[in-house]
VMD Tcl script that builds the backbone (N, CA, C; Angstrom):
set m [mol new atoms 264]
animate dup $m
set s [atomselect $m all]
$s set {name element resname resid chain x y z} {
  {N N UNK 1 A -37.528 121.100 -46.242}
  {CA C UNK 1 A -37.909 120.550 -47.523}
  {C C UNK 1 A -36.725 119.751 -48.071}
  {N N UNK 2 A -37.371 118.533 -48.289}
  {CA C UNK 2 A -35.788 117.674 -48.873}
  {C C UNK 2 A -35.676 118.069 -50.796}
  {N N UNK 3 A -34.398 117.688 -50.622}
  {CA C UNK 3 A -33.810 117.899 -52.100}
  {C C UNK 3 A -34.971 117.410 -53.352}
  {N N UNK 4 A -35.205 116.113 -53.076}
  {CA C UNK 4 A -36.219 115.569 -54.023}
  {C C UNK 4 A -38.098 116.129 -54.102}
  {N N UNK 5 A -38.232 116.739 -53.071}
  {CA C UNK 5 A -39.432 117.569 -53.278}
  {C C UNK 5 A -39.101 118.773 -53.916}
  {N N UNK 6 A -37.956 118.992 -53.742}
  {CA C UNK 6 A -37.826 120.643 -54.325}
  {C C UNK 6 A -37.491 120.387 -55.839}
  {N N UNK 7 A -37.190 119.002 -56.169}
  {CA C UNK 7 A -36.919 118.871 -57.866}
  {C C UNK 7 A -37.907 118.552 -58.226}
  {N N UNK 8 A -38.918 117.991 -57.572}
  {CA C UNK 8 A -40.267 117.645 -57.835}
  {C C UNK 8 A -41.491 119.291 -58.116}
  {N N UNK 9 A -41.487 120.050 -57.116}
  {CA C UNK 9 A -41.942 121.333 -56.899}
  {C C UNK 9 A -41.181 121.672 -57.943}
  {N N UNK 10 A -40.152 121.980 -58.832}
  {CA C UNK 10 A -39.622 123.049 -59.708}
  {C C UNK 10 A -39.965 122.551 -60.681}
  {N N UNK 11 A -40.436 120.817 -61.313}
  {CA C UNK 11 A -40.505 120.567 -62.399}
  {C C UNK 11 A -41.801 120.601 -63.084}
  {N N UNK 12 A -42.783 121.173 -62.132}
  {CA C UNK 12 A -44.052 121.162 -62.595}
  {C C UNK 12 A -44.914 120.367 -62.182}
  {N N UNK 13 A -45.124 118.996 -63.076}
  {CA C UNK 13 A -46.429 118.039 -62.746}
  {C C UNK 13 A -45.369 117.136 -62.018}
  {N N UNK 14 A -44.019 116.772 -62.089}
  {CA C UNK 14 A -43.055 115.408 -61.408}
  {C C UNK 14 A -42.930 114.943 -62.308}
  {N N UNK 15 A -43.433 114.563 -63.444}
  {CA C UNK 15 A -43.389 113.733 -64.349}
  {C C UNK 15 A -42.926 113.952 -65.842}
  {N N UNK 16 A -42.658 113.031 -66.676}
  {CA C UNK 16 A -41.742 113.440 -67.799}
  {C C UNK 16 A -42.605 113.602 -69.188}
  {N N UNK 17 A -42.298 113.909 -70.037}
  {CA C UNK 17 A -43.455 114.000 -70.918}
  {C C UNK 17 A -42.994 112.551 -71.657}
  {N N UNK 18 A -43.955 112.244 -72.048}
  {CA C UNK 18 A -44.138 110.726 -73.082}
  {C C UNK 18 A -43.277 110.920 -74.470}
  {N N UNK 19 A -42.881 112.244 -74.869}
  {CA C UNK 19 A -41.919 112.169 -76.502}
  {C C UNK 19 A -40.887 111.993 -75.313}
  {N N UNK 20 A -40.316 112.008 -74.499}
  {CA C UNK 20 A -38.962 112.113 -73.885}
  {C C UNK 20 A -38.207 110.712 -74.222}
  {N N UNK 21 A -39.048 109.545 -74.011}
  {CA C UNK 21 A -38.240 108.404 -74.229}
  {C C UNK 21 A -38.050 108.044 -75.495}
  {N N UNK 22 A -39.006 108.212 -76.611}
  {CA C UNK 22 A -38.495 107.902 -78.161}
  {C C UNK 22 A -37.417 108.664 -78.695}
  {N N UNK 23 A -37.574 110.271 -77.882}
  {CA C UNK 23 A -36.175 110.774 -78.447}
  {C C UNK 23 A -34.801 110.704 -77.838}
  {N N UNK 24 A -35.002 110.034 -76.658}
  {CA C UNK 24 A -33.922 109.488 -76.230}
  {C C UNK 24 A -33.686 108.106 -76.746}
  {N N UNK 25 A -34.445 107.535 -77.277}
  {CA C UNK 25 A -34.130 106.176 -78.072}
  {C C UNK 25 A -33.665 106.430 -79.118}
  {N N UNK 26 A -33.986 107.369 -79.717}
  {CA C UNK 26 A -33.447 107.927 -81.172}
  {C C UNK 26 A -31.736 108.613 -80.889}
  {N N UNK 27 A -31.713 108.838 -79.953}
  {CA C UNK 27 A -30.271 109.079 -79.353}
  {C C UNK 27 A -28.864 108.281 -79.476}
  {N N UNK 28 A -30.363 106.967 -78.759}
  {CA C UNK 28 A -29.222 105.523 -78.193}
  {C C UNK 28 A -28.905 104.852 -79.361}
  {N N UNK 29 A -29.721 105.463 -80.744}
  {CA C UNK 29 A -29.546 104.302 -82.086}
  {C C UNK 29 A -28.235 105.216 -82.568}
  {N N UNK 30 A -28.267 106.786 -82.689}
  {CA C UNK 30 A -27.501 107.410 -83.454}
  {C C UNK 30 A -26.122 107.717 -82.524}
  {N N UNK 31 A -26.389 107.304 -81.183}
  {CA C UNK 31 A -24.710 107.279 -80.537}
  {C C UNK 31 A -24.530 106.127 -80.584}
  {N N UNK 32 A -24.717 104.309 -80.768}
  {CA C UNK 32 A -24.223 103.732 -81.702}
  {C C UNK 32 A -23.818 103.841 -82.708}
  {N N UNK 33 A -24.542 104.132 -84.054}
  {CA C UNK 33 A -24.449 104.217 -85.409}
  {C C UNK 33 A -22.517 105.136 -85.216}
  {N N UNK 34 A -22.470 106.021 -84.243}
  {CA C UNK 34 A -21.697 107.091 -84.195}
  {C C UNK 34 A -20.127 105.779 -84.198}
  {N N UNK 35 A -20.737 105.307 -82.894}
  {CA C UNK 35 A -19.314 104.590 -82.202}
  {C C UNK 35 A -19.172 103.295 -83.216}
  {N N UNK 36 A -19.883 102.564 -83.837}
  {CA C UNK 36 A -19.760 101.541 -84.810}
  {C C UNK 36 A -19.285 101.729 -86.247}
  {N N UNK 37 A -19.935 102.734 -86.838}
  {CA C UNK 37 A -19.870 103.104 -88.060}
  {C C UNK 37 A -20.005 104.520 -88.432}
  {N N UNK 38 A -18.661 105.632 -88.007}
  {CA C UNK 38 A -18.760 106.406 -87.939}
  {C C UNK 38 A -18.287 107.276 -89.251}
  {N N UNK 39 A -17.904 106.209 -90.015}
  {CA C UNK 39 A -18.242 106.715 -91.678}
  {C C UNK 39 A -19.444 106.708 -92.726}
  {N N UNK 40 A -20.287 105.724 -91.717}
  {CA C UNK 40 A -21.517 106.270 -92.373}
  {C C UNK 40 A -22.048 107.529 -92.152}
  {N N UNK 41 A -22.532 108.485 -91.291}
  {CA C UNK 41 A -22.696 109.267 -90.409}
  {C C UNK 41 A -21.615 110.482 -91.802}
  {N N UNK 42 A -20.537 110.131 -91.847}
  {CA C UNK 42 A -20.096 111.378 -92.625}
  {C C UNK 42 A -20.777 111.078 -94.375}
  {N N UNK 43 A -20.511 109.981 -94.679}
  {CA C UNK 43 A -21.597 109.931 -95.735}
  {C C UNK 43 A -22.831 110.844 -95.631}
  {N N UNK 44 A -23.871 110.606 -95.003}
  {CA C UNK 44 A -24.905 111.348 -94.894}
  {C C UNK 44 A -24.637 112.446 -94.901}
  {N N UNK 45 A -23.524 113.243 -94.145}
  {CA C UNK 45 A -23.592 114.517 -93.797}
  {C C UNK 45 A -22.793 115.104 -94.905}
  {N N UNK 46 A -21.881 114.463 -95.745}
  {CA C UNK 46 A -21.012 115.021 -96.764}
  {C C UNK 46 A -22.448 115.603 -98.144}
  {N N UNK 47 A -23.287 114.855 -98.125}
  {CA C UNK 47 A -24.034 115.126 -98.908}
  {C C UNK 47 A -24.751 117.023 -98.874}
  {N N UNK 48 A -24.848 117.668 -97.690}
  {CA C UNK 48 A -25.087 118.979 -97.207}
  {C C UNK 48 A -24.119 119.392 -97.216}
  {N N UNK 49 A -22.680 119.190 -97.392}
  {CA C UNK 49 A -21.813 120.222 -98.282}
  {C C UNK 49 A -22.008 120.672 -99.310}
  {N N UNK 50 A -22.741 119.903 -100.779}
  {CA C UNK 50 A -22.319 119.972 -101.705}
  {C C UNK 50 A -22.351 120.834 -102.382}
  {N N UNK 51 A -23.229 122.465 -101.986}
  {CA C UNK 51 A -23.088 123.099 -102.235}
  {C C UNK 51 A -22.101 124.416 -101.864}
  {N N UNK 52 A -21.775 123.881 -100.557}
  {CA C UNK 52 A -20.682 125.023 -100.156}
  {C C UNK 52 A -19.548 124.303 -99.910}
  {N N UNK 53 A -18.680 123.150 -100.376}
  {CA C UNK 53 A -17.725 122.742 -100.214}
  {C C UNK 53 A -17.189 121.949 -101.867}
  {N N UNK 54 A -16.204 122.474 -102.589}
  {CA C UNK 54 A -16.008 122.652 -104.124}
  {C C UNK 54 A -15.822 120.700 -103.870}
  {N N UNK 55 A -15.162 120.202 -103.042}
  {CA C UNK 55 A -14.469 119.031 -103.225}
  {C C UNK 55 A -15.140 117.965 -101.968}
  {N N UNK 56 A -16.453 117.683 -101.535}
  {CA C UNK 56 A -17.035 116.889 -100.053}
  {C C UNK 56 A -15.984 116.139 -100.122}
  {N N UNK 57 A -15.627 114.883 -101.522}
  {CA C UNK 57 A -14.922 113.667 -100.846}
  {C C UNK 57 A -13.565 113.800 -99.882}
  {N N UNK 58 A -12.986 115.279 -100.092}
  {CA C UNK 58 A -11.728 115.706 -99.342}
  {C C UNK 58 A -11.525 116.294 -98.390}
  {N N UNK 59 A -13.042 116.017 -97.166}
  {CA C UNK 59 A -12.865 116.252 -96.398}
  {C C UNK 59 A -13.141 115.157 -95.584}
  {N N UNK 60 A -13.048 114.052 -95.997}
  {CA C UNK 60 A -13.562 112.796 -94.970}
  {C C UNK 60 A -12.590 112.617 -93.953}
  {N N UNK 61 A -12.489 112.279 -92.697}
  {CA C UNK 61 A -11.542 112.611 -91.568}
  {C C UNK 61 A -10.647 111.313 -91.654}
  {N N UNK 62 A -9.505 111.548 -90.846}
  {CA C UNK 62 A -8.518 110.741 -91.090}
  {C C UNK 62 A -9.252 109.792 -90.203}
  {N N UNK 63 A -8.157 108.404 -89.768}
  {CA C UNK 63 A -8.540 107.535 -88.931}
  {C C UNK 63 A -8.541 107.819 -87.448}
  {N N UNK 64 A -7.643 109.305 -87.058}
  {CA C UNK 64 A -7.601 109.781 -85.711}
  {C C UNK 64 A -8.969 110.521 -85.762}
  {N N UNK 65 A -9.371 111.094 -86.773}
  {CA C UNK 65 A -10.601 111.903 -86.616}
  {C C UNK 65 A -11.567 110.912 -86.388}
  {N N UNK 66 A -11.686 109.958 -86.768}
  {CA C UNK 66 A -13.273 108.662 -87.249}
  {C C UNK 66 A -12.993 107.924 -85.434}
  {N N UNK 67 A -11.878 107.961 -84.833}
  {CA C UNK 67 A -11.335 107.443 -83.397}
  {C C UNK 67 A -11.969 108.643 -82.816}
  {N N UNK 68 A -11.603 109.885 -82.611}
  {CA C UNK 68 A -12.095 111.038 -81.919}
  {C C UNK 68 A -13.754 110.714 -81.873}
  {N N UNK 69 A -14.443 110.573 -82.862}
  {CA C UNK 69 A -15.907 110.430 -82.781}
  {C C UNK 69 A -16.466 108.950 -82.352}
  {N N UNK 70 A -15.535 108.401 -82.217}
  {CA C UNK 70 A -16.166 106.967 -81.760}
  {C C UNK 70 A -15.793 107.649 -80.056}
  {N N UNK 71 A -15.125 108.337 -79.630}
  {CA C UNK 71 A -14.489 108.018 -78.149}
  {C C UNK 71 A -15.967 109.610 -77.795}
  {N N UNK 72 A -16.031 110.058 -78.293}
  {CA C UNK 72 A -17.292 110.853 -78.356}
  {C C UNK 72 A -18.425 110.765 -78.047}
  {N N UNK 73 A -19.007 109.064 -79.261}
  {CA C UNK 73 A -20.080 108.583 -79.327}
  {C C UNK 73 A -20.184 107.960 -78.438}
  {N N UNK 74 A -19.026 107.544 -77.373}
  {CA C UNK 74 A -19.212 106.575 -76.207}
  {C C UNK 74 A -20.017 107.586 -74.826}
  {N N UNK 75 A -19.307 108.590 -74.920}
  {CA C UNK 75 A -19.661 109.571 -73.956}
  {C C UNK 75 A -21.321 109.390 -74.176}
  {N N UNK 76 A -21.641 109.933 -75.307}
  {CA C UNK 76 A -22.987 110.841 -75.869}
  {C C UNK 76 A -23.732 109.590 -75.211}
  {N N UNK 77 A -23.376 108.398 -75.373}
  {CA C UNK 77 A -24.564 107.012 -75.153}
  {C C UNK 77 A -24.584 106.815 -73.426}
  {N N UNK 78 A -23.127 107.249 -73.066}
  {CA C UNK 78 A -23.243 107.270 -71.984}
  {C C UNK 78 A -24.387 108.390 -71.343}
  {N N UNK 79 A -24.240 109.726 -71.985}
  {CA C UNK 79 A -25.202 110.291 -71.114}
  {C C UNK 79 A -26.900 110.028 -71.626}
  {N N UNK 80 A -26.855 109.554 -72.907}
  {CA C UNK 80 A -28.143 109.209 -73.671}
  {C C UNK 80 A -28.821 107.890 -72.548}
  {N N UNK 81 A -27.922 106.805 -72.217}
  {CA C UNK 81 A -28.622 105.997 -71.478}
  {C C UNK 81 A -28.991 106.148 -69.806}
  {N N UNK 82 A -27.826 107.560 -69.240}
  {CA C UNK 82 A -27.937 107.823 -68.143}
  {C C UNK 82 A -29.456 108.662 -67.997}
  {N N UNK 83 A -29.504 109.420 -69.073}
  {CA C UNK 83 A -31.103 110.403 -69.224}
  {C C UNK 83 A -32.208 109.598 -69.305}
  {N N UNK 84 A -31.850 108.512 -69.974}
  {CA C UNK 84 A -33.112 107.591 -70.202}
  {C C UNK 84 A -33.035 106.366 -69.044}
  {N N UNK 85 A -32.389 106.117 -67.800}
  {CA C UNK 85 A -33.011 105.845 -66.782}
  {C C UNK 85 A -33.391 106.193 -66.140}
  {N N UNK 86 A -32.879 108.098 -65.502}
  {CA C UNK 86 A -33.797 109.258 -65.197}
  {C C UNK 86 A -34.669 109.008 -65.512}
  {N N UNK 87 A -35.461 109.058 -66.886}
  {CA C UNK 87 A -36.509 109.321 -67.145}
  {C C UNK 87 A -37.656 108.366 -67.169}
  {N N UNK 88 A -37.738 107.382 -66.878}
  {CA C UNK 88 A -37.965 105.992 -66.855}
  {C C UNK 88 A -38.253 105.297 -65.702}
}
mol reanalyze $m
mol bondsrecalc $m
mol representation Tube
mol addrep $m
């Protein structure tokens, strides 16, 4: 039995389900958004502190932190676009 029948045989029908590619598109927009504009992204999310963090605006990350998530967001798109030619 070759390798590719046996990933075929373990996965069920062979085939991928149809939400698989919009939420991998929804991936490829938000690991951009990540690597381009990765102070927007804390905007949004500073807002769900506001009840358990006395001060959100003082935790916005330095410029090594906002670099750490861009070198991040490169990865994430990397594997976001590698899944979505798998799947495709």
């Amino acid at each position: 039995m070759s390798y590719e029948s046996m990933v075929q045989a373990a996965s069920g029908d062979g085939g991928s389900s149809p939400a698989l590619v919009p939420i991998l598109c929804f991936f490829l927009v938000m690991g951009l958004v990540q690597v381009i504009r990765p102070q927007l992204l804390w905007r949004l999310n500073s807002r769900l502190q506001r009840g358990w963090v006395k001060n959100p605006e003082a935790t916005e990350p330095t410029e090594k932190g906002y670099a750490m998530q861009r070198v991040v967001g490169v990865l994430f798109l990397a594997m976001a676009v590698w899944m979505l030619v798998r799947a495709v």
